[in-house]
Steps between C-alpha positions, in 0.01 A plus 500: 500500500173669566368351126621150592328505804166591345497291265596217745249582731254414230624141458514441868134510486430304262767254619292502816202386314665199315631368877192447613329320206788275415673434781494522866851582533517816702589810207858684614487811367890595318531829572474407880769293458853572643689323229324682242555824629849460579554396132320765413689719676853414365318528145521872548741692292676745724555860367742746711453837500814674612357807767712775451659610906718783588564755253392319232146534620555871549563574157186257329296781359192575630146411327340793509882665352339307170205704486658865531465719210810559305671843532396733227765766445440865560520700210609819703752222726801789359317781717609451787905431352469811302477719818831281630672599207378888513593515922804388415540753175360771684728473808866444297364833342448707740828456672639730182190690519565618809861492473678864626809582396717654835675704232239520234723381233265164443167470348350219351451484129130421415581234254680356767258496720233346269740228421539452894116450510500320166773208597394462897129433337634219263774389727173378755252448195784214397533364863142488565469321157175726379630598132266220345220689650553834527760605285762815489596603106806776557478780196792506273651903472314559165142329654541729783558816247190394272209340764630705823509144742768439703399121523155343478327198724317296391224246667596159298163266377580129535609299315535737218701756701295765313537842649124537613565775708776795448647781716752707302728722801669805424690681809520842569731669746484832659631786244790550772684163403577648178442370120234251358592133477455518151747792403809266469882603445577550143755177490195312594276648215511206239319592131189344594475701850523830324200351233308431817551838648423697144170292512400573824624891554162581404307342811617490907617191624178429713263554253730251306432253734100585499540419111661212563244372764207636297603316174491155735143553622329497873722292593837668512553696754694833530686509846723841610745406744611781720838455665464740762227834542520825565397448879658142544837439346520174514168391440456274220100559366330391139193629273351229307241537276389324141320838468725772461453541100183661644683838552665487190375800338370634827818617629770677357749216529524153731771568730653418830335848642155378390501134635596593832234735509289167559633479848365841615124447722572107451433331849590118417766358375531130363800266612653326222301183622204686442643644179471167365197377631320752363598487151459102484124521640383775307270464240607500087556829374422732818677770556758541772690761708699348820762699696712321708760502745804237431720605795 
C-alpha cells in the first residue's frame, strides 16, 4: 500500500495541473473518495495467523532458546559415576570386612572378597551405563599369574573407544586372611596356569604388575588396593603410581611391605574423585604417586 500511495500521490499533482488548464470542472481527488476506498478495501487478501492460547503458547520455544550454545560433553562426565560405583563397592565390602564370627569358625576368603568388590563395581558401572567411557577389563586366571592385575580400567577416547588412559588394580589383603589370590587349588590348575606360574616364579606379583604398567608407558597406572590395614580393618585404601619401576633395582624386591610404607608421614589422602581428576589433568608423561582413601 505504502508504494501505491506514493506513486499516486505523484499523479494527483499533476492531475491537479491539467484541471485547471483544460477545464474548469472542480478536480476530485480518488483516493478521497469513499467508493474507492471501500473497493479498495475488499481488494485486500486476508491472511490468518492462528495465535497460539493456553498451553500451546506455553510450550512455543523461546527466541533467545535459538541462540544458546549447544552442550559440549565433558570428557571426565564418568567422574563423578565412577565414585557411585566405588561407594557402592566399597560399602557391600566392608560388611565381610568387618564381619566377626560369634564362634570364629567364619572368615572370608580373599578371592571372595575381591570378587564381592569386583561384581558390586560392574553391577553399578552397568546401571549407570559408563562402560563406553570408562571401561572395566576382568583378568582371566593365567593374565592374573603373568601381569599381576586383578582387573584394569580404562578411560575410553571417543569415538574410537581407544583406551587413552589405563589403571591396572591388583588387591592385597592383610597376611591374616590367609593365601594369595593367585595360589589356586590344584583341580583349578589348567596346563597353561602352571606355564604362567613357571614364567613368573622368578619375579613377585607386584613387581609383575610394575612390568606390566611400565611396558604400557606414563600412562598406565599401577594401583595397590588394600582391603583393610594394620590399624583399620576395614578400611579399603590404594597406592597408585605410573612410577614404581623407579625402585626396581633400588629395593630388594616390590612387595606389599614396601608399598605401604608410602602411607607412613603422608598427611593427604585423595578421594577416588580426586584419584581421577588428577590423572586426566596431568600433563603427558609426568610422573605420579597418589594415595587414596576408597572407603
Amino acid at each position: 500500500m505504502g508504494s501505491i500511495i506514493s506513486s499516486s500521490n505523484s499523479g494527483g499533482g499533476s492531475g491537479g495541473n491539467s484541471s485547471s488548464s483544460s477545464s474548469s470542472k472542480p478536480f476530485t481527488n480518488p483516493f478521497q473518495s469513499s467508493k474507492f476506498l471501500s473497493t479498495l478495501r475488499a481488494s485486500r487478501t486476508k491472511v490468518h495467523v492462528p495465535v497460539p492460547s493456553g498451553d500451546a503458547a506455553s510450550k512455543q520455544p523461546s527466541i533467545f532458546s535459538t541462540l544458546r550454545w549447544p552442550n559440549v560433553s565433558n570428557p571426565n562426565d564418568f567422574i563423578p559415576l565412577y565414585s557411585d560405583c566405588i561407594s557402592k563397592a566399597c560399602s557391600r565390602t566392608q560388611e565381610y570386612l568387618l564381619f566377626k564370627d560369634p564362634e570364629d569358625k567364619f572368615h572370608p576368603n580373599p578371592e571372595v572378597l575381591t570378587q564381592i568388590f569386583l561384581m558390586t563395581y560392574i553391577g553399578q558401572s552397568i546401571n549407570l551405563n559408563m562402560m563406553a567411557t570408562f571401561n572395566c577389563t576382568v583378568m582371566t586366571p593365567e593374565q592374573r599369574v603373568l601381569l599381576g592385575a586383578d582387573w584394569v580400567w580404562a578411560v575410553l577416547e571417543k569415538p574410537t573407544k581407544n583406551p587413552r588412559i589405563q589403571i591396572a588394580v591388583q588387591v592385597l589383603h592383610t597376611p591374616t586372611r590367609g593365601a594369595a589370590a593367585e595360589d589356586y587349588p590344584a583341580e583349578a590348575r589348567t596346563e597353561s596356569l602352571q606355564m604362567a606360574q613357571r614364567e613368573s616364579s622368578n619375579r613377585t606379583v607386584c613387581e609383575r604388575m610394575v612390568d606390566f604398567c611400565a611396558s604400557i608407558g606414563k600412562d598406565c597406572y599401577a594401583l595397590f588396593l588394600f582391603m583393610g590395614r594394620k590399624n583399620d580393618a576395614g578400611g579399603i585404601y590404594g597406592v597408585l603410581s605410573n612410577n614404581f619401576q623407579a625402585a626396581i633395582g633400588k629395593c630388594d624386591k616390590i612387595d606389599r611391605e614396601l608399598i605401604e610404607n608410602f602411607f607412613k608421614g603422608s598427611r593427604y589422602l585423595h578421594t577416588p574423585t580426586g584419584m581421577l581428576q588428577t590423572i586426566t589433568t596431568k600433563k603427558d608423561e609426568e610422573p605420579l604417586t597418589v594415595l587414596i582413601k576408597f572407603s
